[in-house]
N, CA and C atoms as an extended XYZ file, in Angstrom:
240
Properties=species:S:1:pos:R:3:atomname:S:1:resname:S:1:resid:I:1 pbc="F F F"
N        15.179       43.715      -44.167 N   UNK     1
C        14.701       44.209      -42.877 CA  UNK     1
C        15.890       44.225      -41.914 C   UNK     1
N        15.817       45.589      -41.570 N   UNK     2
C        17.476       45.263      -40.335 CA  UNK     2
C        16.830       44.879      -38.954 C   UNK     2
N        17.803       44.687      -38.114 N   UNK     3
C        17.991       43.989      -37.088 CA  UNK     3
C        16.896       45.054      -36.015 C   UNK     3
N        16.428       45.876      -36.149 N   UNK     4
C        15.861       46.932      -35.242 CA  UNK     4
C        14.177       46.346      -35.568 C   UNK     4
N        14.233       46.655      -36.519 N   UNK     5
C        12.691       46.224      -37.133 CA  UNK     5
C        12.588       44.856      -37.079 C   UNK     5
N        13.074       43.881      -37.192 N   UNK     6
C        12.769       42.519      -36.959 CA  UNK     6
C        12.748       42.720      -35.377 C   UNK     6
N        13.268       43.044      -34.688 N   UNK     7
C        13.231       42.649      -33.271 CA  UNK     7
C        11.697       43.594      -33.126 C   UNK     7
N        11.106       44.786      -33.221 N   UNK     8
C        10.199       45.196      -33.164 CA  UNK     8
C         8.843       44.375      -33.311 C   UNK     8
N         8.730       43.834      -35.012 N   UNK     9
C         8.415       43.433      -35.524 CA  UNK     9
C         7.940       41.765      -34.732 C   UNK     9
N         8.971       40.991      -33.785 N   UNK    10
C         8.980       39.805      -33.163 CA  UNK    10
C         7.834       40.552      -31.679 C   UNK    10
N         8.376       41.607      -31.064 N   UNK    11
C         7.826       41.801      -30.302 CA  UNK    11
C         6.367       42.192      -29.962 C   UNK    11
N         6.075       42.770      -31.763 N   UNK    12
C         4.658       42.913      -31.516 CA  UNK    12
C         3.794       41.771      -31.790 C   UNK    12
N         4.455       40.686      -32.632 N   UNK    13
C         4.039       39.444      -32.668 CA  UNK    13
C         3.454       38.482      -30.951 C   UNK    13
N         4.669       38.825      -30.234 N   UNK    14
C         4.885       38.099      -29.140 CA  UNK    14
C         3.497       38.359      -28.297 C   UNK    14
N         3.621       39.966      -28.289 N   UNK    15
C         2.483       40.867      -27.471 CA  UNK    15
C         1.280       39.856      -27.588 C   UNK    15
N         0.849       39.619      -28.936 N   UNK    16
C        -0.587       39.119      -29.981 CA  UNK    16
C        -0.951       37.640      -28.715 C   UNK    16
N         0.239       37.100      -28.485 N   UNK    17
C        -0.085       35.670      -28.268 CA  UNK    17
C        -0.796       35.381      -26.882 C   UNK    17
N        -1.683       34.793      -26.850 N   UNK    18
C        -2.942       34.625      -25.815 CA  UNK    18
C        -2.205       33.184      -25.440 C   UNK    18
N        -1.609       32.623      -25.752 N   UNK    19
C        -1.145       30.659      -25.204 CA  UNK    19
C         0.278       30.551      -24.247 C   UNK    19
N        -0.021       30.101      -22.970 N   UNK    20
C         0.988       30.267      -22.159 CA  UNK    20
C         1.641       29.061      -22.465 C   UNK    20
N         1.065       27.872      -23.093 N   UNK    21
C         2.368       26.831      -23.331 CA  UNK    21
C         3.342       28.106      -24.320 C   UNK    21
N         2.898       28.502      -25.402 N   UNK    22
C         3.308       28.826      -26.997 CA  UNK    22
C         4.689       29.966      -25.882 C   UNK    22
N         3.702       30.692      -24.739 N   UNK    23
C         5.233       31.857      -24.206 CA  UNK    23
C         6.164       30.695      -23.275 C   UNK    23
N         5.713       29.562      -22.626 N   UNK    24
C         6.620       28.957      -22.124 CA  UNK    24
C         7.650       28.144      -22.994 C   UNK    24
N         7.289       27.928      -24.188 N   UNK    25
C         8.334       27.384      -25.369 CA  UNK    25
C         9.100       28.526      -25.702 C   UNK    25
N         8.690       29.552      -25.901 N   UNK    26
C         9.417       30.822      -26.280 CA  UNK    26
C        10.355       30.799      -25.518 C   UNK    26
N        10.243       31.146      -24.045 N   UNK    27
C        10.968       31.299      -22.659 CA  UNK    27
C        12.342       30.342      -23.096 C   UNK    27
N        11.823       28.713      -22.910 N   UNK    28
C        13.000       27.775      -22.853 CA  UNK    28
C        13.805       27.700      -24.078 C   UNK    28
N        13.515       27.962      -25.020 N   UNK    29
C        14.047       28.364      -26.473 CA  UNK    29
C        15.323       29.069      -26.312 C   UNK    29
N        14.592       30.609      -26.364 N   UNK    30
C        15.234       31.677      -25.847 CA  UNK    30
C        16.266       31.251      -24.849 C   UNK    30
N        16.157       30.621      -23.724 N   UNK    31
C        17.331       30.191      -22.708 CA  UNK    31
C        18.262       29.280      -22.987 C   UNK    31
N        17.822       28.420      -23.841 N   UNK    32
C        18.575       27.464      -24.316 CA  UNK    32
C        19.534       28.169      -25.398 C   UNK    32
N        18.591       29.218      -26.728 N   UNK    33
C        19.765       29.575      -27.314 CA  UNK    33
C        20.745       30.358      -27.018 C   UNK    33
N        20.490       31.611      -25.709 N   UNK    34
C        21.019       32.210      -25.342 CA  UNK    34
C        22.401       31.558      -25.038 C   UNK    34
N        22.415       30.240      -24.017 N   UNK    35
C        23.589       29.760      -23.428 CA  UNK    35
C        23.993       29.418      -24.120 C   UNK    35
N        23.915       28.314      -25.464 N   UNK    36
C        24.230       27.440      -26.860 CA  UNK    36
C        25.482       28.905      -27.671 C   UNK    36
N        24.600       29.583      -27.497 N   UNK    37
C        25.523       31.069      -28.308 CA  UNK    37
C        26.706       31.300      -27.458 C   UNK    37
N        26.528       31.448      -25.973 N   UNK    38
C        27.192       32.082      -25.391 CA  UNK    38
C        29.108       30.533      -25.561 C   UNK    38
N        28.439       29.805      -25.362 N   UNK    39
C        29.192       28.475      -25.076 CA  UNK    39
C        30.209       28.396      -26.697 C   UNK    39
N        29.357       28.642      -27.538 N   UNK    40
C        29.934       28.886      -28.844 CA  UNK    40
C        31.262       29.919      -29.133 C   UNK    40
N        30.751       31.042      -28.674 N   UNK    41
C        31.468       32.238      -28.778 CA  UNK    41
C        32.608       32.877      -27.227 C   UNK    41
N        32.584       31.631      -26.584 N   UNK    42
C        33.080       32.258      -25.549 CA  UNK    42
C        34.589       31.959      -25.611 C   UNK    42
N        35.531       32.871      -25.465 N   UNK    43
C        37.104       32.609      -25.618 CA  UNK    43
C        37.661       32.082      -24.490 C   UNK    43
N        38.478       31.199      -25.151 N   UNK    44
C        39.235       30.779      -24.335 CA  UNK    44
C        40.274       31.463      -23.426 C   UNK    44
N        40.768       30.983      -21.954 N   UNK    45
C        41.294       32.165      -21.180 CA  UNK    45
C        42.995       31.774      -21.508 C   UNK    45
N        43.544       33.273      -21.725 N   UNK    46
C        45.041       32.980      -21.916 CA  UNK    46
C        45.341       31.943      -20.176 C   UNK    46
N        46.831       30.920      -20.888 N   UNK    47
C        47.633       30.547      -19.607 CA  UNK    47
C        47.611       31.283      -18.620 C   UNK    47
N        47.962       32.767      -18.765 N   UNK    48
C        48.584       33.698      -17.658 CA  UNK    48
C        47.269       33.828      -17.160 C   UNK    48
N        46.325       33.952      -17.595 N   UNK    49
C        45.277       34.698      -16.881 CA  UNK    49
C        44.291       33.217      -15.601 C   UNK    49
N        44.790       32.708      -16.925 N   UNK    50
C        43.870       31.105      -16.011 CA  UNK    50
C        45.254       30.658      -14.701 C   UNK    50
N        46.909       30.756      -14.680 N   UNK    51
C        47.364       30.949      -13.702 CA  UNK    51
C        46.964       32.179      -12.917 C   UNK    51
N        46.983       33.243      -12.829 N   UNK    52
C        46.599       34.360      -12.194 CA  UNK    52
C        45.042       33.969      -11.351 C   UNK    52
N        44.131       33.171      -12.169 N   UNK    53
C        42.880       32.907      -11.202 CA  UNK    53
C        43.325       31.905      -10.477 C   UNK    53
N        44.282       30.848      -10.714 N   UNK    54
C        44.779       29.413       -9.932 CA  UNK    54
C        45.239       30.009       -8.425 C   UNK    54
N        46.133       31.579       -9.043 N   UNK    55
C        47.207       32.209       -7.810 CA  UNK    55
C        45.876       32.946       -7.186 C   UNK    55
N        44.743       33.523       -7.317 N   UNK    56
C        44.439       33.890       -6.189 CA  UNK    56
C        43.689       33.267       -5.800 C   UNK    56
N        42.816       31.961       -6.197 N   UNK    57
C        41.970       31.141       -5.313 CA  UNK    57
C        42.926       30.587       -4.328 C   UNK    57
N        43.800       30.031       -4.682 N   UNK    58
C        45.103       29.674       -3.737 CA  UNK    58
C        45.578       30.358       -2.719 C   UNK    58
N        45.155       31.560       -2.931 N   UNK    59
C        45.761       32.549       -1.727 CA  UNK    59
C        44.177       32.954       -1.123 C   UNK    59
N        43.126       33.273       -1.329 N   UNK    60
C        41.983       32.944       -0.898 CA  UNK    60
C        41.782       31.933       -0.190 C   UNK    60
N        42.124       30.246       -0.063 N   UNK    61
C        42.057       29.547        0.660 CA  UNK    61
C        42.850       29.529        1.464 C   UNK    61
N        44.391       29.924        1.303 N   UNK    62
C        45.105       30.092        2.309 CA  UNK    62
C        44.633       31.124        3.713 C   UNK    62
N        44.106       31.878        3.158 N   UNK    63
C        43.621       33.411        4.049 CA  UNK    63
C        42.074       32.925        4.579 C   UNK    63
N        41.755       31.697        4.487 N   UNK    64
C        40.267       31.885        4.572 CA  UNK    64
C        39.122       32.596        4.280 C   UNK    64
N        39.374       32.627        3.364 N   UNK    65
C        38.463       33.194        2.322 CA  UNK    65
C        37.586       32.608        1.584 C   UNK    65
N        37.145       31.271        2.078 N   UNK    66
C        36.291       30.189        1.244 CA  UNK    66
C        34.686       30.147        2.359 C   UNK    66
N        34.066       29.433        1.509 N   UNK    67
C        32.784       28.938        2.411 CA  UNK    67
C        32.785       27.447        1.868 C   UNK    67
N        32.305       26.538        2.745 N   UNK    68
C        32.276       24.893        1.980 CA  UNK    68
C        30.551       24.861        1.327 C   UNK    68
N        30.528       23.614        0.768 N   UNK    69
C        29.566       23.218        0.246 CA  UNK    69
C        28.385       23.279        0.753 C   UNK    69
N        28.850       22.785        1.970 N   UNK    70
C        27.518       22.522        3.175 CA  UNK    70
C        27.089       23.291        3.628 C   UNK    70
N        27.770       24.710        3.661 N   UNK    71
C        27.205       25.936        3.813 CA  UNK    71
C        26.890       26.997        2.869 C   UNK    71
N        27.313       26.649        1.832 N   UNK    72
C        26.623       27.985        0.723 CA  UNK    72
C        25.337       26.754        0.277 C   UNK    72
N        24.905       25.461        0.362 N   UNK    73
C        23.944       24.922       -0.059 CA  UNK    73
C        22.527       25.630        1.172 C   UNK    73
N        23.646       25.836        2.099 N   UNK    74
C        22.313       26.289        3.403 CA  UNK    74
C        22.183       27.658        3.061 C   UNK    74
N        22.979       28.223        2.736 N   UNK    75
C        22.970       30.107        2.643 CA  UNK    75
C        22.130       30.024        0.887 C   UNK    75
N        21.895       29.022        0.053 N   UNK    76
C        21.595       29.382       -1.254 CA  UNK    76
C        19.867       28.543       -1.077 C   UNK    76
N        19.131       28.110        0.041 N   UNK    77
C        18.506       27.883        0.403 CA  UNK    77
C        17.577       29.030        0.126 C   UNK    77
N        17.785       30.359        1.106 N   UNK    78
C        17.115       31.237        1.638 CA  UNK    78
C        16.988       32.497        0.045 C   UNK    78
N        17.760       31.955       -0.937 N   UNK    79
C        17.848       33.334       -2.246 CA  UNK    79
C        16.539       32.794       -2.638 C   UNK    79
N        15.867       34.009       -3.123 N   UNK    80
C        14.783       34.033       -3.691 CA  UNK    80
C        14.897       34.301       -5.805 C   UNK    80
């Protein structure tokens, strides 16, 4: 079975299910493996590039270009 039809195949399964614990396990599953994969497969950043982000947060704070803690906790208040 390729990868098209199994995913089909999951989804019409999913549709079937009447139990909101059974979709809220699905949900945290799904989120958990998503990140687990991502954390797995994610490359590491060359030197140059991880200096290059060092050089412009550095020049971002120099220029004022930051917000502190105490205020993106108040501005991340109001996101929905």
């Amino acid at each position: 079975m390729d990868l098209q039809t199994r995913k089909l195949s999951f989804i019409q399964e999913f549709l079937r299910i009447q139990n909101e614990e059974i979709i809220s396990r699905l949900e945290k599953l799904l989120k958990k493996s998503k990140a687990e994969f991502y954390d797995q497969n994610q490359l590491p950043k060359s030197l140059e590039t991880l200096n290059s982000e060092i050089d412009h947060s550095m020049e971002d704070s120099i220029n004022d270009r930051v917000i502190s803690s105490a205020d993106l906790l108040e501005e991340t208040k109001n996101w929905k």
